[in-house]
Every structure is written in structure tokens, then in C-alpha cells.
C-alpha positions in Angstrom: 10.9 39.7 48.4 9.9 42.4 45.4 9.5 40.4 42.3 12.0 42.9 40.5 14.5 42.4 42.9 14.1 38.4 42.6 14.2 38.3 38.6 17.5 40.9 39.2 19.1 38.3 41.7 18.5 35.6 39.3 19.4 37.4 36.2 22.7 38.5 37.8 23.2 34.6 38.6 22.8 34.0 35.0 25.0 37.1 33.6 27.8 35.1 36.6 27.5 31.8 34.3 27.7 33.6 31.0 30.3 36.3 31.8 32.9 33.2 33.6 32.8 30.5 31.2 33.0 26.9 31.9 34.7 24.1 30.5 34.9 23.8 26.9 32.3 20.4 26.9 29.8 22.6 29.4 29.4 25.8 27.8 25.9 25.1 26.4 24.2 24.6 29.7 23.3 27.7 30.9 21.0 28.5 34.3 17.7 29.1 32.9 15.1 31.7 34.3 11.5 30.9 33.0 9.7 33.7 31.5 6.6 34.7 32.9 3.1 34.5 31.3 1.8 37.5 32.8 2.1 40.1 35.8 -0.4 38.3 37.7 1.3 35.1 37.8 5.3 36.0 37.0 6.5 35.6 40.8 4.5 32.1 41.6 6.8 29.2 41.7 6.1 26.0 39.4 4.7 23.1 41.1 7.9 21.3 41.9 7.7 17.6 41.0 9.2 15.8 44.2 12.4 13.7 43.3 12.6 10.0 43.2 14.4 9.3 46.0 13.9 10.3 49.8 16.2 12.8 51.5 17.6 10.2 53.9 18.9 13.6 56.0 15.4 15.0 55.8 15.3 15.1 59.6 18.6 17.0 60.0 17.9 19.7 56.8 15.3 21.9 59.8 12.6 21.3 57.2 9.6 24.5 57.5 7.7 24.1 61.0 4.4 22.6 61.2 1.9 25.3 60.0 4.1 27.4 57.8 3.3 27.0 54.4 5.8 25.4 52.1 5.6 25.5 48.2 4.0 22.5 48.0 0.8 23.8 50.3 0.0 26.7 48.9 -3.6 27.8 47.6 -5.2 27.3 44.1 -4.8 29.7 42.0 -8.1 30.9 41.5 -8.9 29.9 45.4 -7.5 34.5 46.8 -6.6 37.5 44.9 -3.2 37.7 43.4 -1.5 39.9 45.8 -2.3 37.3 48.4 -1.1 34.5 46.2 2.7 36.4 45.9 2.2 36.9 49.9 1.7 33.3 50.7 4.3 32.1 48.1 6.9 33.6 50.1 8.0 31.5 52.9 8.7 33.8 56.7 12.2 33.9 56.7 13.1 34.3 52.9 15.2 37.6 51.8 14.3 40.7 52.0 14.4 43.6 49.6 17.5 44.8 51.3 19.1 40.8 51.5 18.5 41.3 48.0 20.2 44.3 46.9 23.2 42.8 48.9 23.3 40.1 47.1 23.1 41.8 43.6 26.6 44.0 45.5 28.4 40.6 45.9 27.4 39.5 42.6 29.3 42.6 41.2 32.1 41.6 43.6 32.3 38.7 42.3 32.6 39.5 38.8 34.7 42.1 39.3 37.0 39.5 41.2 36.7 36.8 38.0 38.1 39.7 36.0 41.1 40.6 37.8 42.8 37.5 39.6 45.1 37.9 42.1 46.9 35.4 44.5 44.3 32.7 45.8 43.5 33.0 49.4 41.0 30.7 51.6 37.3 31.2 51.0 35.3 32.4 54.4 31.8 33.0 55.5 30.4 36.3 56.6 28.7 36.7 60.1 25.7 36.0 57.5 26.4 32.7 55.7 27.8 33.5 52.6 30.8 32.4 51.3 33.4 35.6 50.8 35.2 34.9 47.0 38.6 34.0 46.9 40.8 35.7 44.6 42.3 33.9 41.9 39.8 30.8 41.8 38.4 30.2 38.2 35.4 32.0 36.9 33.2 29.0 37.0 33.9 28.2 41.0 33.0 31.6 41.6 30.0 31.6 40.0 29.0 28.4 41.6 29.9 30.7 45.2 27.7 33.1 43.7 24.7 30.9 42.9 25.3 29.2 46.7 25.1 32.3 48.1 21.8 33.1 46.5 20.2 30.8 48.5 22.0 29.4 51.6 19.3 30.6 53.5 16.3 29.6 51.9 14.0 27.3 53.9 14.6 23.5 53.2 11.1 21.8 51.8 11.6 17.9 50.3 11.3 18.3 46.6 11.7 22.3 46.6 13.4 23.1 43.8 12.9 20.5 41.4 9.8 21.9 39.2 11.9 25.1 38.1 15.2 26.9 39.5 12.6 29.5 40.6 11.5 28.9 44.0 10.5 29.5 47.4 12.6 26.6 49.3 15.4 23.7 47.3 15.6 20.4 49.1 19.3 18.6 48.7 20.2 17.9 45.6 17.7 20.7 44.5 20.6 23.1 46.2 23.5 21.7 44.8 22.0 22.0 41.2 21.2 25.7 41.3 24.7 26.5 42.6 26.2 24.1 39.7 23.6 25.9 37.2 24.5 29.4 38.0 28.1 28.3 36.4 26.8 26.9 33.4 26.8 23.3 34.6 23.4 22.3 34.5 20.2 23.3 32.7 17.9 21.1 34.6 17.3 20.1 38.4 18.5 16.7 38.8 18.3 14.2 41.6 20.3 12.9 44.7 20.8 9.3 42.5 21.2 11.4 38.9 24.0 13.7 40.6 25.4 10.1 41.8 26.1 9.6 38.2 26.9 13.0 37.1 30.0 14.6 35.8 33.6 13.0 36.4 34.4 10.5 39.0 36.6 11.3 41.9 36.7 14.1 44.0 37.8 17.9 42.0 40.5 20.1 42.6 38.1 23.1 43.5 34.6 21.0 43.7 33.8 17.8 45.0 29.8 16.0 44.8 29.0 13.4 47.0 25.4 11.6 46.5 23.9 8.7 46.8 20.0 7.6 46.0 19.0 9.6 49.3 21.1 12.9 50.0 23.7 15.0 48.2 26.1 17.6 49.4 29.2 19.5 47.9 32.5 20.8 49.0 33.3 23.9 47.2 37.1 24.9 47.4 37.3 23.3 51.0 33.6 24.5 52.1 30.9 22.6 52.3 27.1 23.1 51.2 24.6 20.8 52.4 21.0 21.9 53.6 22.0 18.8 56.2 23.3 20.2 59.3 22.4 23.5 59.3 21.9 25.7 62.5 18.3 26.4 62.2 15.7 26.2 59.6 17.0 29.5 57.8 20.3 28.7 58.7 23.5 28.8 55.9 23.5 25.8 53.8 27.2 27.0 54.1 29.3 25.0 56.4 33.1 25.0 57.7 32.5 21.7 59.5 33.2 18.4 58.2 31.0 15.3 58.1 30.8 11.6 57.4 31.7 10.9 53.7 31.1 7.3 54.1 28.2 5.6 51.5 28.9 8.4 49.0 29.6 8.3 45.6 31.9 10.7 44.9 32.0 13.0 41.7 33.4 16.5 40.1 32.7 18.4 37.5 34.9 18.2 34.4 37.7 20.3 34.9 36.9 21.5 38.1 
């Protein structure tokens, strides 16, 4: 995807987070874009430092096929020329320009939703995998909606995610933490067995965690987003269907 296109996406994820608020105790946390340290460099993705725990659901997230390259596999930096560094940084299947600019409309929807309420109606996915944004929901949900949306259909790599917000592919818990940053929630990726400890217990009225040392998932306003499950290895983490909540600890977001 065009590196100005990617830092608008993200930047409009961040303007979501700041624009809706959050709850009064979670206002600090903001989703944080690192700064690049120069032109050659800005659209590489950090080494991501794999998480302590295993994805016990690794085998059901449609991790990359054999061959493609992941975040984890690609080059050294000094090893080709720039341009083919950005080129192999971006996995087959990841959004396009265009994807892109659709996603900077819904953000606009979105806020333009957050700011004029009306009665609350079911969420529902497009024919693409993103979540449509009820009216009337608070301005944090919708900007965790937002942030899901921005990548449901990135590709699934174990530890993706976890070195920086900015990247190629998110793993589990990886996933569930960009979508709670992009509300203000978190300003850090945290682990499957962190976001077992995280927040409030009990499930929320409008979000709803469930971890435990190996996987994490969320339900989002009766939806659920899990990168396990998915149909296909760029398939929505988005999901109508339910699944086994058994062996989860389950946790919400203060307030939420």
C-alpha cells in the first residue's frame, strides 16, 4: 500500500481515539504512530518481539503459506535497495491504495456518526468484512469498530504486531490491542496472558475480552473479532458466529 495512504489510515485511527473520548480513568492512553527516521526507512515495520505465550489457535488463525514472506523473514536492511525493502515488507494480500482510501471514507463515517447519535441499531458486516457502525453506540466502541476494521484482513503471523502498532500482519492478542488502542485504551501491545488481567472483570455491556495464556478474542457490541476462525488467510477477523467460551478469562473495559 502507498506509504502516505498507510500513515493517513493510521493517523485517522488516531484522530477516531482523540475526537471520541474514553472513560475518564483512560484518556491518557492514546494509539501511538511511531515517527519515522527517514524516507528510506519510514514504511518498514519494527522487528516485532514475539509474545510470551503460544497462540494455542495458531493452526486455525490461516497463518501466511509456506514461502510468502512474513514480517519476521524479511531481508536485512542493508542486504536490497530500499524500494525492494518497502516491496517485500508488504505481505500479497494486504490493502490496496484503493482499500485504503475506503477505509479513510468509513473513518469519516464513523465520526460523523459519533457526532450525531441516533437510535442504536445492530452492527453488520459488509460483503467485505467490516463491521458497518451502529448509530447511537458511544464514541469509544466506534472507534474500537474503526480500528478493527483497519485491519480485519491483514494476514495472521505469530507475534505480528507486538514490536509496534505499525505492521505488516497482528497475531491474536496483537489484533485485539490495536482495535482497543485506536479508542484510547491502550498505548502498548500487550499479550494473550496480560489482556487476561487487563481492565474490569466480567463481560461489558458493548465489549467483552476473553484470554487466557494462549489466545485472545473480543466480542464488540455482539460481534466477534478473532484472527481464529477465519475463512481464509486474508479472511475478516470479523465474525457473526459464535464459539466456545470455555477456559477464558473474561474481562471489559472500564465503562464499556
Amino acid at each position: 500500500m502507498g506509504l502516505r495512504l498507510a500513515v493517513a489510515l493510521l493517523t485517522a485511527i488516531a484522530a477516531v481515539a482523540t475526537g471520541c473520548g474514553a472513560a475518564p480513568e483512560q484518556q491518557s492512553a492514546r494509539l501511538v504512530v511511531p515517527k519515522a527516521a527517514g524516507a528510506a526507512t519510514s514504511a518498514e515495520p519494527s522487528a516485532p518481539a514475539p509474545p510470551a505465550d503460544r497462540d494455542a489457535e495458531a493452526d486455525q488463525a490461516y497463518a501466511l503459506p509456506a514461502g510468502v514472506k512474513g514480517v519476521h523473514e524479511a531481508p536485512a536492511p542493508d542486504a536490497v535497495p530500499a524500494a525492494e525493502r518497502l516491496k517485500s515488507a508488504i505481505s500479497p494480500g494486504a490493502p490496496s491504495d484503493a482499500q485504503v482510501r475506503a477505509e479513510l471514507r468509513e473513518m469519516e463515517e464513523v465520526l460523523r456518526r459519533a457526532r450525531h447519535p441516533a437510535r442504536p441499531r445492530r452492527p453488520r458486516l459488509t460483503h467485505g468484512g467490516n463491521v458497518q457502525v451502529p448509530d447511537g453506540v458511544p464514541a469509544a466502541v466506534a472507534a474500537i469498530f474503526a480500528g478493527g476494521n483497519a485491519i480485519a484482513r491483514f494476514p495472521y503471523v505469530y507475534g505480528g504486531g507486538h514490536g509496534s502498532f505499525v505492521d505488516t500482519a497482528y497475531d491474536c492478542s496483537a489484533s485485539v490491542s490495536y482495535a482497543l488502542a485506536a479508542a484510547g485504551l491502550l498505548d502498548r501491545p500487550l499479550t494473550s496472558g496480560q489482556l487476561a488481567r487487563w481492565g474490569a472483570p466480567g463481560p461489558g455491556r458493548w465489549v467483552t475480552i476473553y484470554a487466557n495464556a494462549g489466545h485472545t478474542f473480543m466480542y464488540v457490541a455482539g460481534l466477534r473479532f478473532d484472527t481464529s476462525g477465519r475463512a481464509g488467510a486474508f479472511g475478516s477477523r470479523w465474525q457473526t458466529a459464535p464459539r466456545s467460551l470455555a477456559g477464558f478469562t473474561v474481562r471489559h473495559p472500564a465503562g464499556l
